[in-house]
C-alpha positions in Angstrom: 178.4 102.1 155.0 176.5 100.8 158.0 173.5 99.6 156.7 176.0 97.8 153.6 178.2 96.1 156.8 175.0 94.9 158.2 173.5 93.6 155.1 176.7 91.9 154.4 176.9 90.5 157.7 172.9 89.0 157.6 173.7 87.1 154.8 177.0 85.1 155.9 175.3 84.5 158.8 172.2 83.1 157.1 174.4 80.4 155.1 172.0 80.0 152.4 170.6 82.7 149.6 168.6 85.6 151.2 165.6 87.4 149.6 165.1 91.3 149.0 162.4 91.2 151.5 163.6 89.7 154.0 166.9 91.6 154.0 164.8 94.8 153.9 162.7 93.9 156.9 165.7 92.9 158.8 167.5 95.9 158.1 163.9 98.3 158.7 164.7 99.9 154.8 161.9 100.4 152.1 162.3 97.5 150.0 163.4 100.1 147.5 166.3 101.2 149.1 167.1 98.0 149.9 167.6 96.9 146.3 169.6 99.6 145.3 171.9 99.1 148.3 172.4 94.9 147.5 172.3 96.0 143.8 175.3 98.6 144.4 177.1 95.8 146.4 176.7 93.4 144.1 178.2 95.5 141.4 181.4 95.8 143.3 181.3 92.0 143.6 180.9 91.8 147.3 177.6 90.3 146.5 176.2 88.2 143.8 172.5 86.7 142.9 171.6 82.7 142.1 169.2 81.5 139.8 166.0 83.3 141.9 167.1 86.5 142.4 168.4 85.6 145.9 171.2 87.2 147.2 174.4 85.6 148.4 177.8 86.4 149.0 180.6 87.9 146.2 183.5 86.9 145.1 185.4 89.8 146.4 184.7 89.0 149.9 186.3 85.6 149.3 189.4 87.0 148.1 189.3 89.5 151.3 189.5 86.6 153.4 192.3 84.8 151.8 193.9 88.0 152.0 192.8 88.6 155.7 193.7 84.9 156.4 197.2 85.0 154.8 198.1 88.6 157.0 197.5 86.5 159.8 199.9 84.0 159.3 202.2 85.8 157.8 202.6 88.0 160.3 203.1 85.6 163.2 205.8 83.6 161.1 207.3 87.5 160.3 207.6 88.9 164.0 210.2 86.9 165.2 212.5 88.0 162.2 211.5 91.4 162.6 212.6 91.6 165.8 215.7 89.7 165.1 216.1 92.2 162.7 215.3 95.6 165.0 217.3 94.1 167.9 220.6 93.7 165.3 220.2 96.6 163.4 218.5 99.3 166.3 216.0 100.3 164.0 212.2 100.1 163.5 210.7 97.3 161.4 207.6 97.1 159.6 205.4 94.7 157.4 203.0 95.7 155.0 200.7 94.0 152.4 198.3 94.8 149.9 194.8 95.7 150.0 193.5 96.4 146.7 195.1 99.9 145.4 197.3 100.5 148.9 199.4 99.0 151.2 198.4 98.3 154.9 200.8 98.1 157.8 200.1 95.1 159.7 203.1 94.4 162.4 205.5 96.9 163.4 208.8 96.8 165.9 210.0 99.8 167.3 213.8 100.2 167.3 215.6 101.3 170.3 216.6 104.5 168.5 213.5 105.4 167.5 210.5 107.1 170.0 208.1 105.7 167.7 207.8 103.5 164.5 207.8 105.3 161.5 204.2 103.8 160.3 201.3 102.6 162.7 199.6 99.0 162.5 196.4 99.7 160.6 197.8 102.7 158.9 196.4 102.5 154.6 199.2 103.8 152.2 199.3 104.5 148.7 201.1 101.6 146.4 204.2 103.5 144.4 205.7 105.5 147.6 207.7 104.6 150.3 210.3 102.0 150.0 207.3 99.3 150.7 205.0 100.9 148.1 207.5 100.4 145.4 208.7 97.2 146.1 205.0 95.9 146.3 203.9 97.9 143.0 207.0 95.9 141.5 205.5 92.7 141.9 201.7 93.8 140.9 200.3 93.5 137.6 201.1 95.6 134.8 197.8 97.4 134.7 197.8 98.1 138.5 201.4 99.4 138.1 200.1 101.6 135.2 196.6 102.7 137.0 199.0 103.7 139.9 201.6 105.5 138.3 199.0 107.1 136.6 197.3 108.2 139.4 200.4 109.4 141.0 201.6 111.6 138.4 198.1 113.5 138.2 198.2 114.0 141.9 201.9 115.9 141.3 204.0 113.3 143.4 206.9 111.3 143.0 206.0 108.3 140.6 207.9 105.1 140.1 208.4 104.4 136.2 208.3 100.9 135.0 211.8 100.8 134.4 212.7 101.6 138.0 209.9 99.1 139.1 211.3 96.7 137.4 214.7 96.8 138.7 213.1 97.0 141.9 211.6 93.7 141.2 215.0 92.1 140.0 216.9 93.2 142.9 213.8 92.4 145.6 215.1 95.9 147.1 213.7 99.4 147.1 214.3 102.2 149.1 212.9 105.7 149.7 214.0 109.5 151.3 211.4 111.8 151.6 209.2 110.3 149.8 206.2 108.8 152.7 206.8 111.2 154.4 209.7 114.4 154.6 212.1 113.5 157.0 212.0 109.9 157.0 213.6 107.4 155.3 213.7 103.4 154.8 214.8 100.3 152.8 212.1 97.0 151.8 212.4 93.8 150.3 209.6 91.8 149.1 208.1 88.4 150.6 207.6 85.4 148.4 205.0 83.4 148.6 203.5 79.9 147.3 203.2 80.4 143.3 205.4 83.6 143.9 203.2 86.1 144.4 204.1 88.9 147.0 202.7 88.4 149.7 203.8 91.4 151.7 207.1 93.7 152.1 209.5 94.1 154.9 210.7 97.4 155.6 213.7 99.5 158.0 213.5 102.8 158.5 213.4 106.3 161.0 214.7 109.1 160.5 216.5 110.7 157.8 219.2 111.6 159.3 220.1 108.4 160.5 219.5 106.9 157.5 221.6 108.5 154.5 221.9 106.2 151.2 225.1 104.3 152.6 223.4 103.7 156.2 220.5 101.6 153.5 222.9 99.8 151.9 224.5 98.8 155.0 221.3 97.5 155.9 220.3 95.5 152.6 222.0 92.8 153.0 220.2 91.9 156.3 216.5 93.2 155.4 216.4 91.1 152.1 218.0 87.9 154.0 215.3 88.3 156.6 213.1 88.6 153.8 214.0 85.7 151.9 213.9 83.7 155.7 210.4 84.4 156.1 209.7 83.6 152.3 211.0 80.0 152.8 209.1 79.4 155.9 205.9 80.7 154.6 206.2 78.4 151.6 207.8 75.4 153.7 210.9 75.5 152.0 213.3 75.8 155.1 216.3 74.1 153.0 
């Protein structure tokens, strides 16, 4: 994994195609291994080769940044609604988005009734569970939905079907007990964005207990409004 992040990393920064040899001699690899290291990247896209045989870099690493760039703003524009949200409601708020085949946590607010928020910034979670890994799954693609449910049923765990996704996707709502994990519980809507695609999913939650079906549905009406806020701002339409 090191030697790939490095390879990756000496060609950005060359800003122009890189040979085999020269990416071998900056790395100190056998030529050999080399190749089969930029070969192996470039099969996963992160990579690709011009006319020459030259490396440069893949298309994959484009889309990471337009992800990467789009977190960013989204999560400034989402915080001040997410703790508009945890200040009105008590509760911890989180936003996730997708990153390939999961869901990553990238802002959480810690309610005042809650020691600590129910998912960590950073933390990777599996598409299909959780309140935000079904309302995200909802708006994927059909063969993403499929390869996930899929997946989920082999491994023995609870497994959205299309039907519930797609009321999930109707109603821009899903919720989840027990599910992330036992003992906690939470609500999500989905976030809009330019061409409507989802661009992330806003979640409440803590602890079970506190959070029964009704105490959810108390709570929708302000998680998807805060949802739909941050949908119009990220897509300018503040009307």
């Amino acid at each position: 994994m090191t030697k790939a992040v490095h390879a990756i990393d000496l060609i950005a920064r060359a800003h122009l195609p890189v040979r085999l040899g020269d990416v071998a001699e900056a790395l100190g690899m056998p030529k050999s291994s080399a190749h089969r290291l930029l070969t192996e990247l470039a099969a996963h896209d992160m990579l690709r080769r011009d006319d020459t045989g030259r490396f440069l870099l893949g298309p994959r690493l484009l889309s990471w940044g337009v992800a990467a760039e789009l977190s960013y703003d989204l999560r400034g524009i989402a915080e001040p609604h997410m703790r508009q949200l945890s200040h009105a409601s008590g509760e911890s708020v989180n936003l996730h988005v997708i990153q390939a085949d999961h869901r990553v946590c990238i802002a959480a607010i810690r309610g005042a009734e809650n020691l600590f928020p129910p998912v960590s910034v950073g933390e990777a979670l599996p598409l299909g569970i959780g309140a935000s890994g079904k309302v995200l799954l909802a708006f994927c693609s059909e063969p993403l939905q499929d390869q996930v449910i899929a997946s989920l049923s082999a491994a023995g765990g609870p497994a959205p079907t299309r039907e519930q996704l797609r009321v999930i996707r109707t109603n821009r709502w899903a919720t989840s007990i027990d599910e992330q994990r036992l003992g906690l519980s939470a609500g999500a809507s989905v976030i809009i964005g330019p061409g409507g695609r989802a661009l992330g999913a806003l979640a409440i939650g803590g602890d079970v207990d506190r959070f029964p079906p009704d105490r959810l549905e108390d709570l929708r009406t302000a998680v998807v409004s805060s949802a739909q806020a941050i949908s119009a701002q990220v897509t300018g339409r503040t009307g």
